[in-house]
MARGUTOR-98581 format. One record per residue (C-alpha): residue in one letter; residue number from 1; x, y, z. Coordinates in steps of 0.1 Angstrom, whole numbers, plus 5000, padded with zeros to 4 digits. Example, Ala and Ser with C-alpha at 12.3 -4.5 7.8 and 13.67 -1.06 7.14 Angstrom:
A;1;5123;4955;5078
S;2;5137;4989;5071
end
This chain:
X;1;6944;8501;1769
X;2;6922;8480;1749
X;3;6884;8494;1756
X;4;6857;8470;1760
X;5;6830;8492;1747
X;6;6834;8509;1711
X;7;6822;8544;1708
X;8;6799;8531;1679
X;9;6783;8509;1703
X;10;6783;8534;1729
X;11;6765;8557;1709
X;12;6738;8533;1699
X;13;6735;8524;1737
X;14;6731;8555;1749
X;15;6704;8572;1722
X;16;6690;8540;1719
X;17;6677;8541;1762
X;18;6658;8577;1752
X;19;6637;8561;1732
X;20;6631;8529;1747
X;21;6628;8517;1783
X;22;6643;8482;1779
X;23;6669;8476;1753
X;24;6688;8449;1743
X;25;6716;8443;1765
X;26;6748;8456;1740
X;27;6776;8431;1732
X;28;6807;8439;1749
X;29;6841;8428;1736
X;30;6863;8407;1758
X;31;6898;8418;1771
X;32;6926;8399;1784
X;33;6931;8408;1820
X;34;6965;8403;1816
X;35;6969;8428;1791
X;36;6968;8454;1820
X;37;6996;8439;1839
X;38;7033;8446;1834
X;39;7052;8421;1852
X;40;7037;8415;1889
X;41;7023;8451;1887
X;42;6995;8470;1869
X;43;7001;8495;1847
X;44;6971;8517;1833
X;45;6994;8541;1810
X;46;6987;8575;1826
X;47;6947;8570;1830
X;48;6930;8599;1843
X;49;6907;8586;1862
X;50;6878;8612;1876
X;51;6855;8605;1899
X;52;6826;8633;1905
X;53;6805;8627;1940
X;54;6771;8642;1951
X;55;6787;8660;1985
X;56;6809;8694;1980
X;57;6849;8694;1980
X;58;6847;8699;2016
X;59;6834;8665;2019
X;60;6853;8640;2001
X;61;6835;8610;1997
X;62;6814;8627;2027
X;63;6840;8628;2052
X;64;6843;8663;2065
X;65;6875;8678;2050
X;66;6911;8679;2077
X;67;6896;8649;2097
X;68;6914;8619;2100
X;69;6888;8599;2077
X;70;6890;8620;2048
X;71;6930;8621;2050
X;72;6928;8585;2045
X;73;6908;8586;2014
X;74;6928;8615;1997
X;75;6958;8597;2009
X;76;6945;8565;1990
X;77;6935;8587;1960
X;78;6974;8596;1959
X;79;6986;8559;1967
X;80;6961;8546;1939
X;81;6977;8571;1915
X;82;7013;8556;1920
X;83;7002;8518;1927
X;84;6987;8519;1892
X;85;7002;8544;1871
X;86;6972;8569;1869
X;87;6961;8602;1880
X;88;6925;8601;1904
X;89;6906;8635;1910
X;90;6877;8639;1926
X;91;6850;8667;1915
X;92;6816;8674;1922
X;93;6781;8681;1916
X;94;6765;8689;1954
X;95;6737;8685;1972
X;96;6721;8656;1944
X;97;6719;8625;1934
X;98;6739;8632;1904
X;99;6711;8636;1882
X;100;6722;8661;1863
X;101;6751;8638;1847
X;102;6719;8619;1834
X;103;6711;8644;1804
X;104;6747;8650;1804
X;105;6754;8615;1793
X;106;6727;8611;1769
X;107;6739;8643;1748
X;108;6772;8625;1745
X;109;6797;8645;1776
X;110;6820;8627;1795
X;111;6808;8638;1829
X;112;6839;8614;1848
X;113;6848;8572;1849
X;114;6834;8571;1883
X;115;6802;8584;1900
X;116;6798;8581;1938
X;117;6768;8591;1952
X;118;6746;8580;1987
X;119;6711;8573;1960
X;120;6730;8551;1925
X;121;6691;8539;1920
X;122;6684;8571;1897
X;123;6717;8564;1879
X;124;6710;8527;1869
X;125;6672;8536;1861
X;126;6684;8557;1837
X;127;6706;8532;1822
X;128;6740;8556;1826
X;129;6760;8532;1840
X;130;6783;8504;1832
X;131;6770;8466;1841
X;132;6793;8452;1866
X;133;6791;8416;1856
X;134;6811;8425;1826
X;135;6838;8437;1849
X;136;6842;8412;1875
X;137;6875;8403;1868
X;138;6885;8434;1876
X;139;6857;8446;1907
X;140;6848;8414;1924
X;141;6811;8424;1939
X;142;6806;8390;1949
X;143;6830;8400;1979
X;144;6811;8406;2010
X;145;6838;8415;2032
X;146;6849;8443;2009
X;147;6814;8453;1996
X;148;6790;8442;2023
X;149;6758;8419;2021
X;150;6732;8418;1994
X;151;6713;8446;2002
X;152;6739;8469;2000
X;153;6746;8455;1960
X;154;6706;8459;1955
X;155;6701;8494;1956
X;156;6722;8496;1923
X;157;6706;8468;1903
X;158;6688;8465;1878
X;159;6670;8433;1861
X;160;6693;8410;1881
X;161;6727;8425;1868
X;162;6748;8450;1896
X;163;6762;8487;1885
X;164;6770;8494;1923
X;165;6791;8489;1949
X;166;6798;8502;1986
X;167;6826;8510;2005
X;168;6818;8490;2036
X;169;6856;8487;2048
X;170;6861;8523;2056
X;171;6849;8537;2088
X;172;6820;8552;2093
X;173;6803;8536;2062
X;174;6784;8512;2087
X;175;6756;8534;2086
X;176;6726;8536;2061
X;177;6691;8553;2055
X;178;6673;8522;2073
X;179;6653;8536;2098
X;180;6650;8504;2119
X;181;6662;8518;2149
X;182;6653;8544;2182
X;183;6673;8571;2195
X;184;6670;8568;2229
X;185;6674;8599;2254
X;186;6699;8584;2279
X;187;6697;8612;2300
X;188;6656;8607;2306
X;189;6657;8568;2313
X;190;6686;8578;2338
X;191;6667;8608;2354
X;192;6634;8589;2358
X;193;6648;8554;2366
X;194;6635;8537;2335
X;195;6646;8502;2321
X;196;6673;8508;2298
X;197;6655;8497;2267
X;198;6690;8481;2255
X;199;6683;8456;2285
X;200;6652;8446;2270
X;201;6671;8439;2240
X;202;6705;8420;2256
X;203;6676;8400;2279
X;204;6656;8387;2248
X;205;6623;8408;2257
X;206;6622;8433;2228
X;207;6594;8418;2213
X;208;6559;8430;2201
X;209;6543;8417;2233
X;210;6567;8432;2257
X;211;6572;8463;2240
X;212;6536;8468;2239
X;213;6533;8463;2274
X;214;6562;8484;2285
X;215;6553;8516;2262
X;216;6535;8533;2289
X;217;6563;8534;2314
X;218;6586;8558;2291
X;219;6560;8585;2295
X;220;6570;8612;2315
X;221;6544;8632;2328
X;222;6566;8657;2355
X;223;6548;8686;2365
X;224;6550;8714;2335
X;225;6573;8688;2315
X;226;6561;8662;2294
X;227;6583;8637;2276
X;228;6563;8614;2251
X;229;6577;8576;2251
X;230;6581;8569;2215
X;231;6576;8585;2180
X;232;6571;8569;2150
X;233;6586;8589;2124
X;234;6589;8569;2089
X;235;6565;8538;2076
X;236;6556;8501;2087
X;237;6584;8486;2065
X;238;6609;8482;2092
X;239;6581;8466;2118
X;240;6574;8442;2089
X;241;6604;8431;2084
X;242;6608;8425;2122
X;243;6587;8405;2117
X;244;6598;8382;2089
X;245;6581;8404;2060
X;246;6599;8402;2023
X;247;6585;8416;1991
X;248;6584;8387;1976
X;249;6581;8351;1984
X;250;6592;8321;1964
X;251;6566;8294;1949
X;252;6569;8259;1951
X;253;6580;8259;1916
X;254;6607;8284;1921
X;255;6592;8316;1906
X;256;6595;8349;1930
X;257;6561;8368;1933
X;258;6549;8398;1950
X;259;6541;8391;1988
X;260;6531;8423;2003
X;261;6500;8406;2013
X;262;6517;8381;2033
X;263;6504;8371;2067
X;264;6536;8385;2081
X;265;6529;8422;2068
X;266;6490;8417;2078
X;267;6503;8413;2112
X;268;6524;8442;2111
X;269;6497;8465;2102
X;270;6471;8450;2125
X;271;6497;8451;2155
X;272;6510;8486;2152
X;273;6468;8497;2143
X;274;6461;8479;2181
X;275;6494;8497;2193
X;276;6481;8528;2184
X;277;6447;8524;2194
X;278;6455;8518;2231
X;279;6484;8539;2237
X;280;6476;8564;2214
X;281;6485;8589;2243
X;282;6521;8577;2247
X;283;6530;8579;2208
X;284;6534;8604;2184
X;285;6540;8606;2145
X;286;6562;8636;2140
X;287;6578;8640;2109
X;288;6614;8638;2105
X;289;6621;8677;2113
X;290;6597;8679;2138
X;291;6615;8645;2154
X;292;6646;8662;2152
X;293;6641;8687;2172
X;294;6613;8673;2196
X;295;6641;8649;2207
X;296;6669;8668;2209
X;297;6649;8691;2233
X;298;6641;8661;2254
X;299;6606;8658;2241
X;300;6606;8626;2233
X;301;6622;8596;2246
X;302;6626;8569;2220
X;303;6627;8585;2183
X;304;6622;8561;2150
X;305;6654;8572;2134
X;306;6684;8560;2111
X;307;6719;8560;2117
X;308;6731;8584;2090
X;309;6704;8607;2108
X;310;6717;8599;2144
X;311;6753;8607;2130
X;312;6742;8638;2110
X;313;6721;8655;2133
X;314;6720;8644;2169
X;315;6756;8624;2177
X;316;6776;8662;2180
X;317;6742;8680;2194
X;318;6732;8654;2225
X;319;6753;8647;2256
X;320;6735;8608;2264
X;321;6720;8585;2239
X;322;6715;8550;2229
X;323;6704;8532;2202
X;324;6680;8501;2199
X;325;6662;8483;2173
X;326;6626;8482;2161
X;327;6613;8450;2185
X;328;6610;8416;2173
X;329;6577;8405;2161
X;330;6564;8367;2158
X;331;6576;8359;2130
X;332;6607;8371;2133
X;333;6645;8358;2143
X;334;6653;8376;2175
X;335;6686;8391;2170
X;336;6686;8392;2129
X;337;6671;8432;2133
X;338;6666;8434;2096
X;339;6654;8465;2077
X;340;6646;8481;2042
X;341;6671;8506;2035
X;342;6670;8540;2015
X;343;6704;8552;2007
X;344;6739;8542;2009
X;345;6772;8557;1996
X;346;6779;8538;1963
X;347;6804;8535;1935
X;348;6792;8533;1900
X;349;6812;8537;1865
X;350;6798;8554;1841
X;351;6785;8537;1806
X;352;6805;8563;1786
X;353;6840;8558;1809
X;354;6871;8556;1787
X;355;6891;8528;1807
X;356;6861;8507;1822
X;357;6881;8479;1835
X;358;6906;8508;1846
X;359;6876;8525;1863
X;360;6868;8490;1875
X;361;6908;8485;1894
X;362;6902;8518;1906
X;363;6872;8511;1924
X;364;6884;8480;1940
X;365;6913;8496;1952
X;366;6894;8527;1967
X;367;6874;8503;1988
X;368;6899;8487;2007
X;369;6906;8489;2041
X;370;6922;8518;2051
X;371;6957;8511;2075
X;372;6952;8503;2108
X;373;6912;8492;2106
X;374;6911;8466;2086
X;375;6889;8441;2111
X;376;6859;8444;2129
X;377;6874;8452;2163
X;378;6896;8481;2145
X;379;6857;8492;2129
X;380;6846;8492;2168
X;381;6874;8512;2180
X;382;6869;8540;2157
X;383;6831;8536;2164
X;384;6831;8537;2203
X;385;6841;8573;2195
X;386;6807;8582;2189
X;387;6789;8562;2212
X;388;6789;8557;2255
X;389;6778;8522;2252
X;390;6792;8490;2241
X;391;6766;8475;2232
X;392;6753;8504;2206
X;393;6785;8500;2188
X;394;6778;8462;2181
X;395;6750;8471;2172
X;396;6763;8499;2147
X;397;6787;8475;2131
X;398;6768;8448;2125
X;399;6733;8455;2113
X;400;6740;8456;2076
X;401;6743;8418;2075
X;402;6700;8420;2075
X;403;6697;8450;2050
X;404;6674;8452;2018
X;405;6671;8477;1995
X;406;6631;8494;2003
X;407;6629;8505;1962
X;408;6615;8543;1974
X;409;6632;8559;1942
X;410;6601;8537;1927
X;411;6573;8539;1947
X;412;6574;8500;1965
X;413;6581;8522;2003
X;414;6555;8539;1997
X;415;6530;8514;2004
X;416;6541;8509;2039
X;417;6536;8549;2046
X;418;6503;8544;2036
X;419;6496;8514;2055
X;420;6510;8533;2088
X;421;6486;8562;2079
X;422;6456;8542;2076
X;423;6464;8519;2102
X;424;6468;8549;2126
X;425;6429;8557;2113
X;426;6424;8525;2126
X;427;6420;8505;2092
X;428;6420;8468;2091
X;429;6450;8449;2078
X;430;6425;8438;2049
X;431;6412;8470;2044
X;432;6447;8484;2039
X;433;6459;8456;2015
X;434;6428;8458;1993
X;435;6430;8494;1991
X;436;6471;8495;1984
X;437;6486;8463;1974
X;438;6476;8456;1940
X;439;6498;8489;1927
X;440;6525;8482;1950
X;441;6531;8441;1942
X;442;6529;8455;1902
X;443;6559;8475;1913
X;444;6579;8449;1930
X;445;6571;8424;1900
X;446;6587;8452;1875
X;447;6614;8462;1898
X;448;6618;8430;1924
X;449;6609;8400;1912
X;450;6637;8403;1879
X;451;6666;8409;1907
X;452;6655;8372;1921
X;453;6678;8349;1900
X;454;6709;8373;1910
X;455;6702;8370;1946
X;456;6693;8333;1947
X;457;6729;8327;1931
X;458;6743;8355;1958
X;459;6733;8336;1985
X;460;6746;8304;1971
X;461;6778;8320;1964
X;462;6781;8337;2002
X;463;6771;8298;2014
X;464;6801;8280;1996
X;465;6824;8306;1997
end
């Protein structure tokens, strides 16, 4: 197969990104698409296609091995194989990021065509994998059935162009690092005769107002037992964006700027400040271990979470639970739920691949539907399995429509942890912004602002198509 990438240029790519931050983008040579197809069938002349994820063997693609899941993805590993004339393995590097391909690259090895991996930012930043734009005609990113919604594409970009995609389609992949949601002990609101907090949310009254009224009544003071009613366990980011918060805004003129000092995120930090400040007896700040196990002992009744967490550590160790968002501020659409994400499972190809436009088919075909759930009532089947309520499995399966990308891997999250710790000190949203902002907006006009012109033609494209 014709390559698209010669290894001269390839070697000046590579060498040239440990010297210099931004290079020149390379030129890539054109290649017929047609040259791959034999007939009405593709052909890709024995590839060996290998494709090293960030989870052990026992987790393929981070299904647990002998479950029904991971057959299916093996099974498609196999089909792929035959469809297309090639030979897919799977190896890995555990418990990372795949950082360790980074130097690996650099000194010239070819780690694998494919990286998978739930954190591709580190990959792109370090310039080790291929530009998707170059490849479209083979890995159509633009599809949002197959790949999901913008956010889910922004975690593995870089200055406007995607390296990324997710495989939205299979089961199970519903679920990100956005910690936009409580866990919610079932089995206290049931013992104590609380409001369901999901009826709030089905009635239209999680909001701000209401849920700052209402905060009190999940406190369970019982004799020797104590239950507190909520804990806040990550930043303000997801209560901003409740509340109509973005990092950037768009001028008049059309230029994207920073807007982390937008009257929306102001709000945010001057509600949850006042939250605090008045029911400072009903809410605690646990960190994510502490959480953990707080709520799983029935310490706490609603727990700031995400849904990788709630899947990971307390859907196999609790017997009752629910899930509702963050409420609704002002600003913000009721319904939407939107949230700054951390991590997602992602497919990347790497810069030194042998068959990128091979690596390319691969991908595509990977992320397909698997048999048997390829709509959104199929997705809700095989999620009811996890969850006693309908309504949290609507919830499950849809929420990644609102997603962003929160840019942790360089630094922009941060500022909303430190706005939640000074606004727990009682700081004003003023104080917090002077003190905070001025880094933070540098960051999203290095790292934000040049993704703009890509998303402004994403969302055109999603409009019309």
């Amino acid at each position: 197969m014709k390559k698209i990438i010669s290894c001269l240029l390839l070697f000046v790519m590579v060498f040239g990104i440990c010297s210099c931050a931004q290079t020149e983008q390379p030129e890539f040579f054109d290649m017929d698409i047609d040259d791959l197809y034999d007939g009405d069938t593709v052909d890709l002349n024995g590839y060996e296609c290998a494709i090293i994820q960030s989870f052990d063997l026992e987790q393929p693609f981070c299904y647990p091995l002998d479950t029904l899941m991971s057959d299916f993805v093996l099974k498609r590993m196999s089909d792929i194989g035959k469809e297309l004339n090639c030979t897919v393995t799977l190896i890995a590097e555990p418990n990372s990021y795949l950082e360790g391909t980074i130097t690996k690259v650099y000194g010239g090895v070819h780690v694998a065509e494919i990286g998978y991996t739930h954190q591709p930012s580190k990959l792109v930043q370090a310039s080790v994998l291929y530009p998707l734009d170059i490849l479209r005609d083979f890995l159509d990113y633009m599809n949002a059935d197959k790949f999901g919604s913008l956010g889910l594409l922004e975690i593995g970009m870089m200055n406007g162009v995607p390296y990324t995609v997710a495989p939205v389609a299979w089961p199970g992949k519903q679920m990100s690092y956005a910690y936009n949601i409580f866990s919610v002990n079932e089995d206290l609101i049931a013992r104590y005769g609380k409001v369901d907090p999901r009826d709030y949310v089905e009635n239209g009254e999680w909001t701000w107002d209401n849920f700052e009224k209402v905060i009190p009544d999940y406190q369970i003071e019982d004799g020797d037992f104590e239950a507190t009613a909520v804990n806040f366990t990550w930043s303000l980011a997801e209560l901003a964006m409740m509340n109509g918060a973005s990092l950037i805004s768009v001028t008049d003129d059309g230029r994207a700027v920073p807007a982390l000092n937008s009257a929306a995120i102001a709000e945010t930090f001057d509600w949850f400040s006042r939250l605090y400040a008045n029911h400072s007896d009903c809410i605690t700040t646990l960190g994510y271990n502490e959480m953990t196990s707080g709520f799983l002992a029935g310490e706490i009744v609603m727990a700031q979470t995400s849904f990788s967490h709630m899947m990971g550590d307390i859907v196999y160790e609790m017997g009752n639970y629910g899930i509702v968002p963050m409420p609704c501020g002002p600003r913000g659409t009721y319904g939407e739920w939107p949230s700054l994400f951390s991590d997602f499972d992602s497919f990347g190809i790497y810069i030194n691949a042998k068959e990128p436009e091979g690596a390319a088919m691969v991908i595509d075909r990977m992320c397909d539907p698997f048999e048997g759930y390829e709509t959104l009532d199929d997705i809700q089947q095989y999620a009811s399995g996890f969850f006693y309520d309908k309504r949290d499995v609507e919830f499950f399966t849809t929420y990644l429509r609102d997603v962003r990308w929160n840019y942790w891997t360089v630094g922009i999250f941060d500022y909303f942890g430190n706005a939640k710790s000074e606004a727990i000190k009682g700081a004003s949203s003023a104080e917090i912004i002077e003190k905070y902002a001025e880094a933070a907006s540098a960051l999203v006009e290095e790292y934000v602002v040049p993704n703009y012109e890509f998303i402004k033609e994403y969302e055109e494209y999603v409009d019309n198509n």
